[in-house]
C-alpha positions as CSV (number, residue, x, y, z in Angstrom):
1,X,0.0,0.0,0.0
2,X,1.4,3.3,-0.8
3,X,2.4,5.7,1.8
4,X,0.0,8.3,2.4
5,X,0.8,12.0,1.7
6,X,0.8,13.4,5.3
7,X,3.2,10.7,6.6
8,X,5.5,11.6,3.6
9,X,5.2,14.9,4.0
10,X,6.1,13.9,7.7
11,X,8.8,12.0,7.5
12,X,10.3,14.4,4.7
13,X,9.8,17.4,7.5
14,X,11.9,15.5,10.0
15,X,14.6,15.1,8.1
16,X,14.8,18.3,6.8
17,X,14.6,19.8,10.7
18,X,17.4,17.3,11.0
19,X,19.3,18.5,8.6
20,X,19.1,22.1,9.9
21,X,19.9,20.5,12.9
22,X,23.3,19.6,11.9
23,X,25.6,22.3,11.9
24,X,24.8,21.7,16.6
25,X,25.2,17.9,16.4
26,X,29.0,17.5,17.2
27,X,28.7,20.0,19.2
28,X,26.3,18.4,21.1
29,X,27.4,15.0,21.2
30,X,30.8,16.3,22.7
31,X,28.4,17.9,24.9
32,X,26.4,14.7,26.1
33,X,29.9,12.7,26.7
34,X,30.4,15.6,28.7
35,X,27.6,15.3,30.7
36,X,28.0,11.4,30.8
37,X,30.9,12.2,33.3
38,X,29.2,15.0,35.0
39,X,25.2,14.3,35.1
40,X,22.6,16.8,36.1
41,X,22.2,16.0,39.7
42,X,19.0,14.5,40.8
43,X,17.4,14.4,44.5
44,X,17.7,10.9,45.4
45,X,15.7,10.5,48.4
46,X,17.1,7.4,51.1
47,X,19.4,6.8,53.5
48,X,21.5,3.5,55.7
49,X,18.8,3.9,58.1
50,X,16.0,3.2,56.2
51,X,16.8,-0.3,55.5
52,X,17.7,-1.1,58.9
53,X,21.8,-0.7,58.6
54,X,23.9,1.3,61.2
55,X,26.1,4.2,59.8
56,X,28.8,6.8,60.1
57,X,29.1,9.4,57.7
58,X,33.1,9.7,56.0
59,X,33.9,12.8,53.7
60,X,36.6,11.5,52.4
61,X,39.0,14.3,50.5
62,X,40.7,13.8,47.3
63,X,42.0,17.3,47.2
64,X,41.6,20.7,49.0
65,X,38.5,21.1,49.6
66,X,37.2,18.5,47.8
67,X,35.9,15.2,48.8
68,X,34.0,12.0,48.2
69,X,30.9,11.5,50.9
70,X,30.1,8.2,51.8
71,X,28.5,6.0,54.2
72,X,30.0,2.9,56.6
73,X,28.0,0.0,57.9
74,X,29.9,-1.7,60.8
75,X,29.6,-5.4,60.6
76,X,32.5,-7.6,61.2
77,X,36.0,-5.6,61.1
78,X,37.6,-8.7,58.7
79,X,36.0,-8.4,56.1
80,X,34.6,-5.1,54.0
81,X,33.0,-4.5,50.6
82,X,32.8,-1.1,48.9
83,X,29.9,-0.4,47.1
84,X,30.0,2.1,44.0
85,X,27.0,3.1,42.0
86,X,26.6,4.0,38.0
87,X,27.4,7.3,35.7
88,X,24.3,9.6,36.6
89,X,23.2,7.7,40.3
90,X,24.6,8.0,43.7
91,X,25.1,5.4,46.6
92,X,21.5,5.3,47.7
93,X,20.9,3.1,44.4
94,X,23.4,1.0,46.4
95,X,21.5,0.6,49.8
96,X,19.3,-2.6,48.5
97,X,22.6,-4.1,48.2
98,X,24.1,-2.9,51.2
99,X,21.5,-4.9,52.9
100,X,21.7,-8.1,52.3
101,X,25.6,-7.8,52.9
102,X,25.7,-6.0,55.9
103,X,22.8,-9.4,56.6
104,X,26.1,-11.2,56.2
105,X,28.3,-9.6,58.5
106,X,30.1,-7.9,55.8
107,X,31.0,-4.2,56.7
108,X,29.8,-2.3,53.8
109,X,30.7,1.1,52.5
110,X,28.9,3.3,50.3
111,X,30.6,6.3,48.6
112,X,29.4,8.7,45.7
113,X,31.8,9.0,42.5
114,X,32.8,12.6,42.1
115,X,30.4,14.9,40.4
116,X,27.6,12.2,42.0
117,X,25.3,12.4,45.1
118,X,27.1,14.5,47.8
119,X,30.2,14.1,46.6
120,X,32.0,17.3,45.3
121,X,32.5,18.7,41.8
122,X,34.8,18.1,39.5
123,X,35.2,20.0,35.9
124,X,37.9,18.1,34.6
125,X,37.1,16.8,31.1
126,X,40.3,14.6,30.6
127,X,41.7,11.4,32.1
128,X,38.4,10.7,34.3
129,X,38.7,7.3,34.0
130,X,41.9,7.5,36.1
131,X,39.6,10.1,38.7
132,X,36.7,7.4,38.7
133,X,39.1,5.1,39.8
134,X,41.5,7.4,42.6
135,X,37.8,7.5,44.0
136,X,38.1,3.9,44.8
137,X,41.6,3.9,45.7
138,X,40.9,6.7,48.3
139,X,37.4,5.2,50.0
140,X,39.8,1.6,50.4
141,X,42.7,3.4,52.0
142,X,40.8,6.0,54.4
143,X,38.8,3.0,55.8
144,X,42.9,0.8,55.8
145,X,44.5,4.0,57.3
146,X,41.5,5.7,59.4
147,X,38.3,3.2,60.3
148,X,40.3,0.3,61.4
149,X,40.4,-2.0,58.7
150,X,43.9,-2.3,57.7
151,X,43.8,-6.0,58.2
152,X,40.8,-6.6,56.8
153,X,40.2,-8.5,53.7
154,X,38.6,-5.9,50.7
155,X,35.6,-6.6,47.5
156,X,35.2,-3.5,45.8
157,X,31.5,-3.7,44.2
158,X,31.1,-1.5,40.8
159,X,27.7,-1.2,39.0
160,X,27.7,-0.6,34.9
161,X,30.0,1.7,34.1
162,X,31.6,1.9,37.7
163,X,33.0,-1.4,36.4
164,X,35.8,0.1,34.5
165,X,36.4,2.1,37.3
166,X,36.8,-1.1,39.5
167,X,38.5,-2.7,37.2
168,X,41.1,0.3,36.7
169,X,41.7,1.2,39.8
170,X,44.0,-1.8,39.8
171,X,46.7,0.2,37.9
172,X,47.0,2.6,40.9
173,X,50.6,2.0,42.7
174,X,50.0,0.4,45.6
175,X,46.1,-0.2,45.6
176,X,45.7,-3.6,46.8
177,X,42.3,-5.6,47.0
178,X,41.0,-9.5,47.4
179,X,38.3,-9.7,45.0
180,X,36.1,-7.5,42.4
181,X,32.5,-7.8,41.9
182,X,30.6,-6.4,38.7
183,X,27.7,-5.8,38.0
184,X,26.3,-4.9,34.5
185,X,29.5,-4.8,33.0
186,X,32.2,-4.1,32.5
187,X,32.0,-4.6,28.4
188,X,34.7,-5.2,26.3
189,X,34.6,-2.3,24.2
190,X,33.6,1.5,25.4
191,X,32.0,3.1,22.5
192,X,29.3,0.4,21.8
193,X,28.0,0.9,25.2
194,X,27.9,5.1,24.7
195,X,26.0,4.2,21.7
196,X,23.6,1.6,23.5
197,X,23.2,4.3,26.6
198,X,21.7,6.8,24.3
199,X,19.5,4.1,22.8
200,X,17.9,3.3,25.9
201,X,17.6,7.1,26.6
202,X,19.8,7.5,29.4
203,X,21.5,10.6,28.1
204,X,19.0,13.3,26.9
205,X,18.6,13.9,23.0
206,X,16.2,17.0,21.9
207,X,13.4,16.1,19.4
208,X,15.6,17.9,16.5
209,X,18.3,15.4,17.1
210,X,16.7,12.5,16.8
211,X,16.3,11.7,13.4
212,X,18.6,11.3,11.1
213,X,21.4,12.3,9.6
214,X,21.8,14.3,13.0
215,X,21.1,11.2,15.6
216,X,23.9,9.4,13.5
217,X,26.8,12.6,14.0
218,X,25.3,13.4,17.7
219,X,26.3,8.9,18.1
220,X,29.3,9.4,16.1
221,X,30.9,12.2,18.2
222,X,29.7,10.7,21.4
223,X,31.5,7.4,20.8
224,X,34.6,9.1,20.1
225,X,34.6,11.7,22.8
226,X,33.4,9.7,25.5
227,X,36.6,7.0,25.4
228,X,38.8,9.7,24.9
229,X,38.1,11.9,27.8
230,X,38.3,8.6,30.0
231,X,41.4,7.4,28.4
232,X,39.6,4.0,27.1
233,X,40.8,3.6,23.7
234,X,41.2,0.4,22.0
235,X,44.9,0.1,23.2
236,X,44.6,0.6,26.7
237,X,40.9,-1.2,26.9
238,X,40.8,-3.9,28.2
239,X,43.7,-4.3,30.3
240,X,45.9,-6.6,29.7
241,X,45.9,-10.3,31.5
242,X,48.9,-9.9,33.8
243,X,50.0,-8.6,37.3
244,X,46.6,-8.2,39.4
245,X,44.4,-8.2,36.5
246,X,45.6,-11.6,36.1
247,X,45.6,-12.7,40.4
248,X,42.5,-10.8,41.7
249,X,39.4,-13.0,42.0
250,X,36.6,-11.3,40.0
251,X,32.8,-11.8,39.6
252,X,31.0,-10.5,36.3
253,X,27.1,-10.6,36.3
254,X,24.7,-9.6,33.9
255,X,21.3,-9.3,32.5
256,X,20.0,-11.5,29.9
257,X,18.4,-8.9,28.2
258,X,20.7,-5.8,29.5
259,X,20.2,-3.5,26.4
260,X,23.3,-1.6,27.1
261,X,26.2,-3.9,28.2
262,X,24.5,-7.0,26.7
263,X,25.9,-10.7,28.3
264,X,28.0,-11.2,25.1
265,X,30.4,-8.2,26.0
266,X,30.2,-8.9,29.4
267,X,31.8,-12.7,28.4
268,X,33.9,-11.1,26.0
269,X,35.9,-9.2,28.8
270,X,36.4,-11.6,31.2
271,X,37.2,-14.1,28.2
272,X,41.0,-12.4,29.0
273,X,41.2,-13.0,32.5
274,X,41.9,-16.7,33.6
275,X,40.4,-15.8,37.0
276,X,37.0,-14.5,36.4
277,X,33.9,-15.8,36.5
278,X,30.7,-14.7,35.0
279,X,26.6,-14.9,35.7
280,X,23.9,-14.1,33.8
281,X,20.8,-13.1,35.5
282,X,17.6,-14.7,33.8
283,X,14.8,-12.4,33.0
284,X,16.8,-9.3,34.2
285,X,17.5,-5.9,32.4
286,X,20.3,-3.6,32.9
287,X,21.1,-3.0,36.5
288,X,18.1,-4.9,37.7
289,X,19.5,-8.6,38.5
290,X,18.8,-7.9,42.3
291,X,15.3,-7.1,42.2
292,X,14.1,-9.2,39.3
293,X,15.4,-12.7,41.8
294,X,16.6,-11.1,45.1
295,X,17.2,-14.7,46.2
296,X,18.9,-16.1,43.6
297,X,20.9,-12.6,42.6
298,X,22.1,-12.3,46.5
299,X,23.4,-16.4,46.5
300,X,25.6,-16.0,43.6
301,X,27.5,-13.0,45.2
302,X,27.6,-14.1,48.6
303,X,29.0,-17.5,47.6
304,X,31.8,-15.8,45.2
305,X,32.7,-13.1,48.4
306,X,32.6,-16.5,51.2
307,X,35.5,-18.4,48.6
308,X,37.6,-14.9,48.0
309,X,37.0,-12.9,51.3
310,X,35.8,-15.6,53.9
């Protein structure tokens, strides 16, 4: 059946708003891997106390005047998991998962990522992948040097894209920890999962963007700003299988039908490492393995932290 006038006439006034449209699209897709990195900041409403858990508020600092907040649960003093979050959340998307280890005994820690939740800004637009990551390094040793935990056995816990972060922090001098778990990631590649973010409408795209040609520069410019302000090109992603990357125990989960770090990059990461191990979460969509099976989603992590942390 032929197309009908008005939807021609449609679909040939899109693209011509898209085309006008195109002289702002890099410009904009620079602009949205900015804002990948430094999110709008949204009033997320919950606290340790709600579910139950004890707490003591840390400001950690990571330079003069600046500083990551976070929040400790006590539980025993051997054995400690840090809990991140993902690009554009904050540690109270963490709490569920909090729970059921602090149920454990684990002590848990929450923190917010710089330009996250209460932590403090940071403008930088280059080499955040290394920052992401000197935010873990500095939550694990204030709670070694400070909270008591020195001789405590450490997981550090990252959530989609706070997997790389996990994951990298291993290259810091000195950073020392006994097992990594991941959730939603981390993917093999970096770009595909920019691109798959702004498909699922995570990052926000105005109406004039969205058709094409300009969606396709807007993509384009994303997927090559985004790696290169965290340093994740091809060469240096994924690490290579040697020194801790190759010795520290690490769990990989993720969501059969995770639209934006689907299983098959997920496998094709930890492929490399002799050491990992990897889950998929039937049913479960990106970030959701925990409340799609609670059950099932808290066993597979709690026997992977009882072989590597006790």
């Amino acid at each position: 059946m032929p197309e009908s006038k008005p939807a021609r006439h449609t679909s040939l006034g899109n693209r011509a708003a898209s085309l006008a449209a195109l002289p702002v699209a890099p410009l904009y897709g620079a602009r949205l891997a900015y804002l990948a990195y430094h999110p709008r900041r949204s009033r997320e409403r919950g606290h340790p106390r709600d579910f139950g858990l004890p707490s003591q508020e840390l400001k950690i600092r990571f330079r003069p005047g600046k500083y990551i907040h976070a929040w400790l649960c006590p539980g025993e003093t051997d054995r400690v998991v840090v809990l991140g979050h993902s690009l554009g959340l904050s540690k109270v998307r963490s709490l569920e998962h909090a729970r059921f280890l602090h149920d454990a005994g684990y002590t848990v820690c929450l923190f917010d990522h710089r330009n996250h939740g209460q932590s403090s800004q940071d403008p930088a637009w280059r080499g955040l992948g290394d920052r992401f990551a000197s935010d873990i390094v500095s939550v694990v040793g204030h709670l070694r040097a400070a909270r008591g935990y020195r001789r405590a056995r450490f997981a550090v816990y990252g959530f989609s894209f706070s997997c790389f972060s996990s994951i990298w922090a291993l290259t810091h001098r000195g950073f020392e920890v006994d097992a990594l778990v991941c959730d939603s990631g981390p993917g093999h590649d970096v770009a595909p999962l920019l691109r798959n973010f702004l498909e699922a409408e995570s990052l926000p795209l105005p109406g004039l963007l969205r058709g094409e040609p300009a969606r396709s520069v807007v993509t384009g410019v994303l997927c090559a700003v985004g790696p290169a302000m965290a340093r994740a090109s091809s060469d240096q992603w994924p690490p290579p299988a040697a020194g801790k990357f190759a010795r520290v125990p690490l769990l990989c989960m993720s969501g059969e039908l995770d639209p934006v770090v689907p299983p098959s990059s997920v496998d094709a990461f930890a492929a490399r490492y002799p050491q990992a191990e990897t889950h998929v979460l039937p049913g479960a969509g990106h970030l959701l393995g925990l409340r799609t099976d609670p059950e099932a989603y808290a066993g597979v992590v709690l026997d992977f932290l009882k072989r590597t942390l006790g």
